[in-house]
N, C-alpha and C positions, 0 to 999 in steps of 0.2 A: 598237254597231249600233242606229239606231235603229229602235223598235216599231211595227209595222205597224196598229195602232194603238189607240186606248187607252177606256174607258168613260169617257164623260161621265154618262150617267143609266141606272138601268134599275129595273124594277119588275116585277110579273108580266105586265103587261100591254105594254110596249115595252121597247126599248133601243136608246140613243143612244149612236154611238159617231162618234170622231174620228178619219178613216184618213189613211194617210201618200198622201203623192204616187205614182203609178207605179202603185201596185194595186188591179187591176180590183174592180167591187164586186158582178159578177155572172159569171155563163158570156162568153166572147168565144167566137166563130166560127174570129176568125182563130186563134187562141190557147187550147186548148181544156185544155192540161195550166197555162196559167200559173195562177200563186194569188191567190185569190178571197177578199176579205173576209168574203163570206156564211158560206164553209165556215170558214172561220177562228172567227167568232163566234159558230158552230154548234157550233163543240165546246166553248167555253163556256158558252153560256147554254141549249142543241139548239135544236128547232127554234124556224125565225125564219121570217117572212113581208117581202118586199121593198116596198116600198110606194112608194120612190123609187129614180133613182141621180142619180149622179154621175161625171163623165169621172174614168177611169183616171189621169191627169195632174192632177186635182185635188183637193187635199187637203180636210181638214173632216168636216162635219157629215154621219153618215149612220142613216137612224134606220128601224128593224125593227120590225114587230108580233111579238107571242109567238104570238098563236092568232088561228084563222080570223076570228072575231067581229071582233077588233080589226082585222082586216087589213084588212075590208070596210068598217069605219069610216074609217080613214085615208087608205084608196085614192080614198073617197068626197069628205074632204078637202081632197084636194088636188087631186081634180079638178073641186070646187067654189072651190077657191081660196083656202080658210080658210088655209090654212098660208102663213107670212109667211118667204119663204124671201132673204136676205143674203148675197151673197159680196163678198170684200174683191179685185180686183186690180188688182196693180203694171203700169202701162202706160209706153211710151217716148212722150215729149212731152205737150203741155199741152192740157186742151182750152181751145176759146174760149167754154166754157159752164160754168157754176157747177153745174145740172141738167138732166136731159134726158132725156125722154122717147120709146123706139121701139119703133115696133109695126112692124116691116118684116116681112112672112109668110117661113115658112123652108121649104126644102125640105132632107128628110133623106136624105148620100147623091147627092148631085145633080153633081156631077162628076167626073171618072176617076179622082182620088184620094180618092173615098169621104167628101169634104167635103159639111158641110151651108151653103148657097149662100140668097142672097136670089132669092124668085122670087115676083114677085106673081101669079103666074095660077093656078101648082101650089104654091105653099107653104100651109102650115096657119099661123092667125093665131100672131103670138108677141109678146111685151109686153117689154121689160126697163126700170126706170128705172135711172138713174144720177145718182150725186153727187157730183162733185169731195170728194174730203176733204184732201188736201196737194197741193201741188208741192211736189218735191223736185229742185232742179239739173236733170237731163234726164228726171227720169224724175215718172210722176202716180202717185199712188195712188187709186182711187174704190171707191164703193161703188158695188154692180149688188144692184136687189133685181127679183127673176125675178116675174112674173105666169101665165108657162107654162113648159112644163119639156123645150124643145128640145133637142138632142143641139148642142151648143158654141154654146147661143143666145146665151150672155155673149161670145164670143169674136168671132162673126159679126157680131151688134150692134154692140161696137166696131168691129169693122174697115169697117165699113159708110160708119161716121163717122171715118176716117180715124185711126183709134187701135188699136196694137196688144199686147198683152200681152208683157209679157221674157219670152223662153225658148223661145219659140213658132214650132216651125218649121212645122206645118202652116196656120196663117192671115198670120202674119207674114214667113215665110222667109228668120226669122232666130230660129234657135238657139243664140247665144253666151252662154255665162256671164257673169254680171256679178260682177265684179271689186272690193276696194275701190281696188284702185291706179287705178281709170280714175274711182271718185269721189270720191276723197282725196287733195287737190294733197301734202299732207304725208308720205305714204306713201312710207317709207323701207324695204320689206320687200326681200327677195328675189324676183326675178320668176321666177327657177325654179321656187322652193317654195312657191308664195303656187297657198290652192286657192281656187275661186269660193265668193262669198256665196249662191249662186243659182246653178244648173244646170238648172232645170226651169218647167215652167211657172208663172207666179206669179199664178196664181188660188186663192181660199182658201175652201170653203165655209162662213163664220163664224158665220150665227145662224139658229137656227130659233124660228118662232112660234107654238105652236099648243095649242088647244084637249084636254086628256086625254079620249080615247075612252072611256073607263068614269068617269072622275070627274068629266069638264065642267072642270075646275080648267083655268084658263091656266097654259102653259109658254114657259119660256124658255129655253133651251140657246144658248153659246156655246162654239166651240171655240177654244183657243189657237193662235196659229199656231204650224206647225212649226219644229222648230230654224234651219232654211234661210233659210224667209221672215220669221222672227222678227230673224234677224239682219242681213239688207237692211234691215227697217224701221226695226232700231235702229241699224244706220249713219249711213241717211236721216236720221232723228231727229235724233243728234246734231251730224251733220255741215252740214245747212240746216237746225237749229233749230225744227223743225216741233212745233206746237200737238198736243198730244195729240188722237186720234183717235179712241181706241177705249176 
C-alpha cells in the first residue's frame, strides 16, 4: 500500500512533505469525514500551520509552518510571490509552442459543476508559465511554474490553450487510464490482467523555492514522483528515447 505520504524536510520551524494523489490537504465541505494530510501530519510532527494547498488529485510538494511567527512569514511569501513554485504535467498532444506565457483571470467555482472557468470581467488575475520538456509519442510532458495560486489554475490554463492533462475527467472529459499496451507496439502482455500505468490525474507538485523564514538561507525542495507517475515517465523514457528532464 502505498504511503499517504512521506517527509522531504523539516525543522523546528517548517515541514515539507510529499503527498500521494487523491488526498485532500485540508477540511472539504463536500467531504467532511475523508482523510486530510494536515491531521495526518499533525500527529506527527502536532501542530502545523497551512500556508498553501494543493488539489486533492494532485500529488507533491506541500509545505506547513510549525508556529504562528512562521506562519505569518510564509503566508506573507507567497502572497508576495517570493516562493517559486514548479509542477511537472503529463498532457495528451503537442504543443506548437516551446514556452508560453498565461495570464488569463479565473474565476473560482464559476459553473454548475463547481469548475474554475476563464472570465475576464469577474476572474482574479492568474499567471502560469509553461515549458515544453519532452514529447513523447501522443502524449507532452511540460513544466507549469505558478505566479498565483488559483484552485486548478494549471489545469484551466491548459485547457485554455487547447491542452489537456491524462486522467482528467473534470477539464478534459476524459478519465481513462493510460495503458502500456496502447504505448508499446511490442507489448505481448495479457489484456485481461494488464493494470494501467496511470489512473489519475498526471499533475505533479515537483519543486518548491524559497527563502527560510527564520534563517534567510535559500531552499530547495524536490519531490520524487509517485510510484504511478514515475512509471509513465519511465515507459515514455524508454520507449521514445527522451532526453533527460528532470
Amino acid at each position: 500500500m502505498k504511503p499517504d505520504y512521506t517527509t522531504i524536510y523539516s525543522d523546528d520551524d517548517i515541514v515539507v512533505v510529499n503527498k500521494r494523489s487523491g488526498l485532500l490537504v485540508a477540511g472539504d465541505r463536500w467531504n467532511p469525514e475523508a482523510p486530510r494530510l494536515d491531521k495526518m501530519v499533525e500527529k506527527e510532527f502536532g501542530k502545523i500551520y497551512a500556508v498553501h494547498r494543493i488539489d486533492k488529485d494532485t500529488s507533491g510538494l506541500v509545505l506547513y509552518a510549525r508556529n504562528a511567527d512562521v506562519h505569518r512569514s510564509l503566508s506573507l511569501a507567497f502572497q508576495e510571490r517570493d516562493v517559486h513554485k514548479v509542477y511537472h504535467a503529463i498532457v495528451y498532444g503537442r504543443p506548437e509552442w516551446e514556452e508560453l506565457s498565461v495570464d488569463l483571470p479565473l474565476k473560482v467555482d464559476g459553473d454548475e459543476r463547481h469548475r474554475t472557468v476563464v472570465n475576464k470581467r469577474f476572474g482574479k488575475p492568474s499567471k502560469t508559465d509553461f515549458k515544453l520538456l519532452a514529447i513523447a509519442g501522443p502524449f507532452s510532458i511540460i513544466e507549469c511554474t505558478l505566479f498565483t495560486g488559483r484552485t486548478h489554475q494549471i489545469r484551466v490554463h491548459l485547457a485554455a490553450n487547447g491542452l489537456q492533462i491524462v486522467c482528467d475527467p473534470l477539464y478534459s472529459g476524459n478519465q481513462k487510464a493510460i495503458k502500456l499496451s496502447e504505448i508499446k507496439r511490442s507489448w505481448r502482455g495479457d489484456p485481461f490482467e494488464e493494470r494501467p500505468l496511470l489512473s489519475r490525474l498526471g499533475l505533479h507538485a515537483y519543486k518548491l523555492e524559497l527563502k527560510h523564514p527564520v534563517t534567510g538561507k535559500q531552499l530547495s525542495f524536490v519531490a520524487p514522483y509517485s510510484k504511478d507517475m514515475g512509471s509513465l515517465i519511465n515507459q515514455l523514457t524508454k520507449i521514445f528515447h527522451l532526453e533527460p528532464f528532470n
